[in-house]
MARLUMTI-309166 format. One line per 3 residues: number of its first residue (from 1); for each residue x, y, z of N, C-alpha, C. Coordinates in nm, 4 decimals, padded with zeros to 6 digits. Layout:
N
NUM> X Y Z X Y Z X Y Z ~ ... $
This chain:
109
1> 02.2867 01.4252 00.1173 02.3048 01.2811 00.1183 02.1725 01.2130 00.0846 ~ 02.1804 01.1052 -00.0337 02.0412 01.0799 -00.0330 02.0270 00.9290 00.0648 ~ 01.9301 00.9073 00.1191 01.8754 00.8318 00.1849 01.8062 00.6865 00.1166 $
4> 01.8504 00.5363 00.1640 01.8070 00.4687 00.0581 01.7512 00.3553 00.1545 ~ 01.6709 00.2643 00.1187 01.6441 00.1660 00.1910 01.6202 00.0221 00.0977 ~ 01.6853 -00.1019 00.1393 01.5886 -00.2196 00.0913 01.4943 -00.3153 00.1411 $
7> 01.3688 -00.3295 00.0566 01.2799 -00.3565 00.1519 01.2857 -00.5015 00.1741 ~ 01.3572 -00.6186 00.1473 01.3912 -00.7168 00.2415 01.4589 -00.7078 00.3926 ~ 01.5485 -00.6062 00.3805 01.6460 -00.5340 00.5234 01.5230 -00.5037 00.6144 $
10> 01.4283 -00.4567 00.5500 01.3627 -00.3411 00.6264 01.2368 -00.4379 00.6932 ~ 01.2234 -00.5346 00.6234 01.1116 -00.6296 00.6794 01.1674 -00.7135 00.7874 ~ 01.3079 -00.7490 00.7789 01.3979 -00.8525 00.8506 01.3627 -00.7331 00.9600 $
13> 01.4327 -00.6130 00.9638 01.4258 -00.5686 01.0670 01.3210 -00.4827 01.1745 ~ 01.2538 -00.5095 01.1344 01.0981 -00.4624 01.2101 01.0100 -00.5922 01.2289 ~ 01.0482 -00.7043 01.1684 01.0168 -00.8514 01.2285 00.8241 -00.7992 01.1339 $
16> 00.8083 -00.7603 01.0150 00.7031 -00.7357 00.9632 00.6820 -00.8397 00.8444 ~ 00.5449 -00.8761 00.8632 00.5330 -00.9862 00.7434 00.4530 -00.9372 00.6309 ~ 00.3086 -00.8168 00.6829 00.2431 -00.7952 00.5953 00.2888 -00.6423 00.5035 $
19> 00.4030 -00.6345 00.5477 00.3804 -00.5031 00.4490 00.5226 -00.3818 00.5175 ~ 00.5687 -00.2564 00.5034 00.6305 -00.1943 00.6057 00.6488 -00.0792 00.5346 ~ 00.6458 00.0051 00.5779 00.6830 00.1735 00.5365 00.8364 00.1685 00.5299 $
22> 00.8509 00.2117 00.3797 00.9782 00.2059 00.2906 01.0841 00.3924 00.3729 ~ 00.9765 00.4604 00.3073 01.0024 00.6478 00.3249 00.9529 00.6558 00.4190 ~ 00.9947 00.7941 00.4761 00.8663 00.8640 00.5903 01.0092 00.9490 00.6373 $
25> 00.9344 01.0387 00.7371 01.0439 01.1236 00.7930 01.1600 01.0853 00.8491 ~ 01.1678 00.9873 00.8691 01.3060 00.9318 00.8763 01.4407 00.8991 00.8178 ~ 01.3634 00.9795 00.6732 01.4809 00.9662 00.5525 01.4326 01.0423 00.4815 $
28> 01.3935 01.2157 00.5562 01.4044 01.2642 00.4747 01.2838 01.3839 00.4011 ~ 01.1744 01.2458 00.4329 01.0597 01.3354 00.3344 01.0071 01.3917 00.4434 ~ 00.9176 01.5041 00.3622 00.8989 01.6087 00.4506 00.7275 01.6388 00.4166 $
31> 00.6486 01.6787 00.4541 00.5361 01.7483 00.4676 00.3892 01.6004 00.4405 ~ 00.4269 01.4940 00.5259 00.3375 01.3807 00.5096 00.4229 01.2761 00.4109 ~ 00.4971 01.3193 00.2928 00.5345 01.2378 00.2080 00.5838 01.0825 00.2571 $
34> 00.5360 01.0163 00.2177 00.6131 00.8456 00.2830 00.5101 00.7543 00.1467 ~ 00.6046 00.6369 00.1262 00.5501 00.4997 00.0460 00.5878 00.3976 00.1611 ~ 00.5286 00.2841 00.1213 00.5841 00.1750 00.1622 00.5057 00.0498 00.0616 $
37> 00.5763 -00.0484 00.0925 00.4581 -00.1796 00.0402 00.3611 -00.2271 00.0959 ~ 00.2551 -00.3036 00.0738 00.1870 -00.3560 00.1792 00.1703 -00.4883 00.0759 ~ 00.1197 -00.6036 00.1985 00.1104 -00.7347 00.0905 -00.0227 -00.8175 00.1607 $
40> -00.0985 -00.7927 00.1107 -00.2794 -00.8268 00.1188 -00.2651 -01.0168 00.0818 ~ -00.2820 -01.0550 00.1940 -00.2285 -01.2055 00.2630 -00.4458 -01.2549 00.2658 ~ -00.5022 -01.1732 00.3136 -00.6432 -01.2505 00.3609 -00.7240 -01.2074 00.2185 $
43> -00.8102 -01.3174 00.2042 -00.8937 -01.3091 00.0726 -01.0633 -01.2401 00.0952 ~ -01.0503 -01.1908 00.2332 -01.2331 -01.1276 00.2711 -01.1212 -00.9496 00.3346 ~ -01.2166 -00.8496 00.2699 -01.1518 -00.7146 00.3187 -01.2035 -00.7345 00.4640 $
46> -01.1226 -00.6810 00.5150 -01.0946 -00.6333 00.6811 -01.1664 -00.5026 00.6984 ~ -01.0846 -00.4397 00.8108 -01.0897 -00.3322 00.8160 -01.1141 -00.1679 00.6819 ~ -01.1888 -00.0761 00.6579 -01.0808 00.0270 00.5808 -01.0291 00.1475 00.6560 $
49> -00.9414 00.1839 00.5710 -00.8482 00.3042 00.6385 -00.9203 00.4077 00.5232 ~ -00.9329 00.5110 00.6270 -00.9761 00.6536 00.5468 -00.8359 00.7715 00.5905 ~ -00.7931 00.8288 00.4823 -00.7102 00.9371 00.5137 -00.7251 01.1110 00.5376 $
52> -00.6338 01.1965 00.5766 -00.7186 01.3499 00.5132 -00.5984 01.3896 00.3729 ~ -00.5402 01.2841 00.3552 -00.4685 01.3149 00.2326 -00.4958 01.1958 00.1293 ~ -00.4466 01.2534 -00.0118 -00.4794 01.1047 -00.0951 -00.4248 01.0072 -00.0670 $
55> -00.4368 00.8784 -00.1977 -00.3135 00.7791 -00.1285 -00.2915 00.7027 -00.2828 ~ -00.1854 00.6790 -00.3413 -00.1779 00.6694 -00.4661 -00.1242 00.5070 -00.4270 ~ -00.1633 00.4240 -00.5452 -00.1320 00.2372 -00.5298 -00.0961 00.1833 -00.6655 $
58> -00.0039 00.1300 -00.6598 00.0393 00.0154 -00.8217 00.0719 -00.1171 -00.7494 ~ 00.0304 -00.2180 -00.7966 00.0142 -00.3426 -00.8090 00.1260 -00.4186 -00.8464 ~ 00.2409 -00.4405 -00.7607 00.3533 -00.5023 -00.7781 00.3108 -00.6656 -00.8467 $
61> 00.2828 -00.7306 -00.7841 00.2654 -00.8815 -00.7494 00.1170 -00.9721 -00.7336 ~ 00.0541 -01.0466 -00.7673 -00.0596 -01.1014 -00.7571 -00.1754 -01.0191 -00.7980 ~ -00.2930 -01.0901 -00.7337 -00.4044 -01.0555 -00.7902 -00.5087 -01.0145 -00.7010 $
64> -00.5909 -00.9386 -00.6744 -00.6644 -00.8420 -00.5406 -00.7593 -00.7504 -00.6225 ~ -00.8693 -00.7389 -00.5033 -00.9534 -00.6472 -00.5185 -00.9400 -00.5266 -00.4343 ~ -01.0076 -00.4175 -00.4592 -00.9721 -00.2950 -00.3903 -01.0991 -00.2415 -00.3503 $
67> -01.1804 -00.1806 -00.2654 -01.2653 -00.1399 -00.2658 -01.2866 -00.0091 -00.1954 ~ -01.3690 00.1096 -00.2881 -01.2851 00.2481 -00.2668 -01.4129 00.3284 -00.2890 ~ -01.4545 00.3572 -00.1884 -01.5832 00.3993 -00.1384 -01.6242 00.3268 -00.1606 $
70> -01.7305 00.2812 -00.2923 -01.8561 00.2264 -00.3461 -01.8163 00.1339 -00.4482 ~ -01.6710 00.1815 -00.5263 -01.6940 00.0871 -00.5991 -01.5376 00.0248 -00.5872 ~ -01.5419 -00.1265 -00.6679 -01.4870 -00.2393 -00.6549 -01.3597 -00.2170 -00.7861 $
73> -01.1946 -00.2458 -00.7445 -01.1459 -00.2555 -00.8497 -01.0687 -00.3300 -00.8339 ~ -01.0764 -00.4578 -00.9645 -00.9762 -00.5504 -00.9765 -00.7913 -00.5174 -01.0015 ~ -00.7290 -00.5686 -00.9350 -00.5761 -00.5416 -00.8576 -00.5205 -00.6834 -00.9632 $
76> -00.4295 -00.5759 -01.0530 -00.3458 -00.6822 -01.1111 -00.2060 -00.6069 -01.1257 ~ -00.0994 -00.6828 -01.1442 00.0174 -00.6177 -01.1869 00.0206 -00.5478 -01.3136 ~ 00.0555 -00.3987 -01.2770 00.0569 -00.3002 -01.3400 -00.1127 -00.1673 -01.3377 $
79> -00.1502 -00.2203 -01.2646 -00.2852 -00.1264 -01.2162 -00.2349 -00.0372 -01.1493 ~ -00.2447 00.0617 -01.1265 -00.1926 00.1511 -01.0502 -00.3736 00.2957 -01.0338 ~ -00.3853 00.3346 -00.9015 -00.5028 00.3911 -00.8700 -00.4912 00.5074 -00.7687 $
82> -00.5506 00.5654 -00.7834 -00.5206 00.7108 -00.6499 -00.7114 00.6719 -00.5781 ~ -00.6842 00.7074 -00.4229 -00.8186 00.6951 -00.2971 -00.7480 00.8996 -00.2572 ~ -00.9173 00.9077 -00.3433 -00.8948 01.0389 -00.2551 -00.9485 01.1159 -00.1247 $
85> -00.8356 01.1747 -00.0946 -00.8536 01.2190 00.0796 -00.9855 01.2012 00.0656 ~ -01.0565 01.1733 00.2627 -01.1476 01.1392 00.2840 -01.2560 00.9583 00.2203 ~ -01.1849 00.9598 00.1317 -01.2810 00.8023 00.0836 -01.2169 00.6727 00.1470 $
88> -01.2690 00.5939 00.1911 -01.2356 00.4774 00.2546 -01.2131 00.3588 00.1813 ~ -01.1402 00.2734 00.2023 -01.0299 00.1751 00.1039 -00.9858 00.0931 00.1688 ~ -01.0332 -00.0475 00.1370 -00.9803 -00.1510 00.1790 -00.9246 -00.2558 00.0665 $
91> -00.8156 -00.3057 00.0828 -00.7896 -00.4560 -00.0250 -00.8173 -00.6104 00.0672 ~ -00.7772 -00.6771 -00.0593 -00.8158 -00.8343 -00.0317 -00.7044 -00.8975 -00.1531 ~ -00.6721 -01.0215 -00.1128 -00.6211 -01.0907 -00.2093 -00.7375 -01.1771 -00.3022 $
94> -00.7040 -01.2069 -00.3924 -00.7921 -01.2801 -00.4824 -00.7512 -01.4569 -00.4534 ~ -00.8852 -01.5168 -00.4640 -00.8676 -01.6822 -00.3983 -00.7832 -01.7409 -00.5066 ~ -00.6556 -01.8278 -00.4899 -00.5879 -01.8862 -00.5694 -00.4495 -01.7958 -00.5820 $
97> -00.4525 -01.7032 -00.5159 -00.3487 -01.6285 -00.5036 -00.3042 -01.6160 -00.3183 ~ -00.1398 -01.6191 -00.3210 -00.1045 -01.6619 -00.2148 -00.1080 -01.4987 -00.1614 ~ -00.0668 -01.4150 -00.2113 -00.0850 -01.2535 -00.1582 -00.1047 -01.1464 -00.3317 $
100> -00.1422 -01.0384 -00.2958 -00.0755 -00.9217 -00.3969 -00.0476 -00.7987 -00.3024 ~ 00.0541 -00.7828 -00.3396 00.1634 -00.6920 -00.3397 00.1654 -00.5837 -00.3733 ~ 00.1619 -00.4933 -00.3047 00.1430 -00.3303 -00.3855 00.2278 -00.1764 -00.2640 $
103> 00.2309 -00.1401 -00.3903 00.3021 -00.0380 -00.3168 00.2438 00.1061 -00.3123 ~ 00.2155 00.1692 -00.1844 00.1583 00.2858 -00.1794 00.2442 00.4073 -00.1208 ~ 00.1821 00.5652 -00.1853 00.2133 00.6137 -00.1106 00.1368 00.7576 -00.1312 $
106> 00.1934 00.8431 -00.0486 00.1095 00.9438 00.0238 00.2166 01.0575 -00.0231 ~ 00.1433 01.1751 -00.1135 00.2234 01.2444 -00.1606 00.2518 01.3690 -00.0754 ~ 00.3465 01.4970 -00.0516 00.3620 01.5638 -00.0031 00.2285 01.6627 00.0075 $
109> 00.1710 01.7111 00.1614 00.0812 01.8035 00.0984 00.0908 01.9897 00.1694 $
Protein backbone atom coordinates (compact mmCIF):
# COMPACT_ATOMS: atom_id res chain seq x y z
CA UNK A 1 0.00 0.00 0.00
CA UNK A 2 1.61 3.17 -0.80
CA UNK A 3 1.43 5.82 1.76
CA UNK A 4 0.56 9.50 0.78
CA UNK A 5 0.26 12.73 2.52
CA UNK A 6 -0.89 16.51 1.77
CA UNK A 7 1.00 19.04 3.12
CA UNK A 8 -1.83 21.59 3.81
CA UNK A 9 -3.72 18.45 5.91
CA UNK A 10 -0.57 17.91 7.53
CA UNK A 11 0.12 21.52 8.71
CA UNK A 12 -3.73 21.96 9.75
CA UNK A 13 -3.06 19.05 11.72
CA UNK A 14 -0.03 19.41 13.86
CA UNK A 15 -1.20 23.18 14.32
CA UNK A 16 2.56 23.94 12.45
CA UNK A 17 3.27 27.21 10.77
CA UNK A 18 6.96 27.04 9.98
CA UNK A 19 7.45 24.03 8.16
CA UNK A 20 6.45 19.97 9.02
CA UNK A 21 7.87 16.58 8.14
CA UNK A 22 5.98 15.28 5.05
CA UNK A 23 7.79 11.23 5.22
CA UNK A 24 9.46 9.59 8.07
CA UNK A 25 8.76 6.23 9.57
CA UNK A 26 5.43 6.62 9.80
CA UNK A 27 4.73 5.95 6.23
CA UNK A 28 6.95 3.77 5.59
CA UNK A 29 10.53 4.90 5.02
CA UNK A 30 12.97 3.07 6.47
CA UNK A 31 16.71 3.46 7.46
CA UNK A 32 16.60 7.55 8.42
CA UNK A 33 14.83 8.31 5.06
CA UNK A 34 12.15 11.31 5.69
CA UNK A 35 11.52 14.95 3.62
CA UNK A 36 9.47 17.51 4.74
CA UNK A 37 9.12 21.37 3.93
CA UNK A 38 10.34 23.97 5.96
CA UNK A 39 9.38 27.77 5.37
CA UNK A 40 12.24 30.32 6.59
CA UNK A 41 9.73 33.23 7.95
CA UNK A 42 12.88 35.38 9.89
CA UNK A 43 15.33 37.42 7.70
CA UNK A 44 18.71 37.10 10.38
CA UNK A 45 19.87 33.03 10.56
CA UNK A 46 19.05 31.58 13.93
CA UNK A 47 20.16 28.72 15.16
CA UNK A 48 22.24 25.83 12.77
CA UNK A 49 21.44 22.25 12.72
CA UNK A 50 24.37 19.88 12.05
CA UNK A 51 23.49 16.21 11.03
CA UNK A 52 25.52 12.62 10.95
CA UNK A 53 23.76 12.16 7.64
CA UNK A 54 23.50 14.49 4.53
CA UNK A 55 20.61 16.65 3.89
CA UNK A 56 19.59 17.44 0.32
CA UNK A 57 17.28 21.12 -0.31
CA UNK A 58 15.33 22.68 -3.50
CA UNK A 59 13.83 25.93 -3.23
CA UNK A 60 10.11 25.76 -3.69
CA UNK A 61 9.01 29.46 -3.12
CA UNK A 62 10.78 32.89 -2.38
CA UNK A 63 14.02 34.09 -1.90
CA UNK A 64 16.77 33.06 1.09
CA UNK A 65 20.13 32.63 1.94
CA UNK A 66 21.70 29.45 3.15
CA UNK A 67 24.71 29.25 5.02
CA UNK A 68 26.72 25.92 4.96
CA UNK A 69 29.74 25.78 6.88
CA UNK A 70 31.67 28.81 5.54
CA UNK A 71 30.12 29.63 2.74
CA UNK A 72 26.91 31.64 1.78
CA UNK A 73 24.29 30.49 -0.91
CA UNK A 74 21.69 32.48 -2.48
CA UNK A 75 18.06 30.43 -2.27
CA UNK A 76 15.92 30.96 -5.24
CA UNK A 77 13.25 28.84 -6.85
CA UNK A 78 14.71 26.06 -8.50
CA UNK A 79 18.23 25.92 -6.53
CA UNK A 80 18.42 22.84 -5.20
CA UNK A 81 21.86 21.90 -2.77
CA UNK A 82 23.09 18.87 -0.67
CA UNK A 83 24.88 19.90 3.47
CA UNK A 84 27.08 17.17 3.97
CA UNK A 85 26.91 14.95 7.09
CA UNK A 86 28.66 16.72 9.78
CA UNK A 87 28.61 20.56 8.23
CA UNK A 88 26.35 22.99 9.86
CA UNK A 89 23.45 24.92 7.98
CA UNK A 90 21.33 27.47 8.67
CA UNK A 91 18.66 29.56 6.31
CA UNK A 92 17.11 33.02 6.39
CA UNK A 93 14.57 34.62 4.27
CA UNK A 94 15.69 37.43 2.06
CA UNK A 95 14.27 41.20 3.15
CA UNK A 96 11.24 41.95 0.87
CA UNK A 97 10.27 38.51 0.89
CA UNK A 98 7.45 37.32 3.13
CA UNK A 99 9.10 33.55 3.53
CA UNK A 100 11.06 30.90 1.12
CA UNK A 101 9.98 27.72 1.06
CA UNK A 102 11.95 24.68 0.58
CA UNK A 103 11.83 21.29 0.80
CA UNK A 104 14.32 18.91 2.40
CA UNK A 105 15.26 15.69 2.86
CA UNK A 106 17.45 13.07 4.34
CA UNK A 107 18.26 10.15 2.21
CA UNK A 108 18.26 6.50 3.34
CA UNK A 109 21.61 5.53 4.93
Amino acid sequence: MVSFVKFDEVMEKEGRKGGCTLLDERHGCVNGCRCGISMYKDDEYGKASVHDDQEGFYVLEGRGRALVGEEEIMMEPGVAFMVPAGVSHVMKREPGYECCKVLWFHGAV
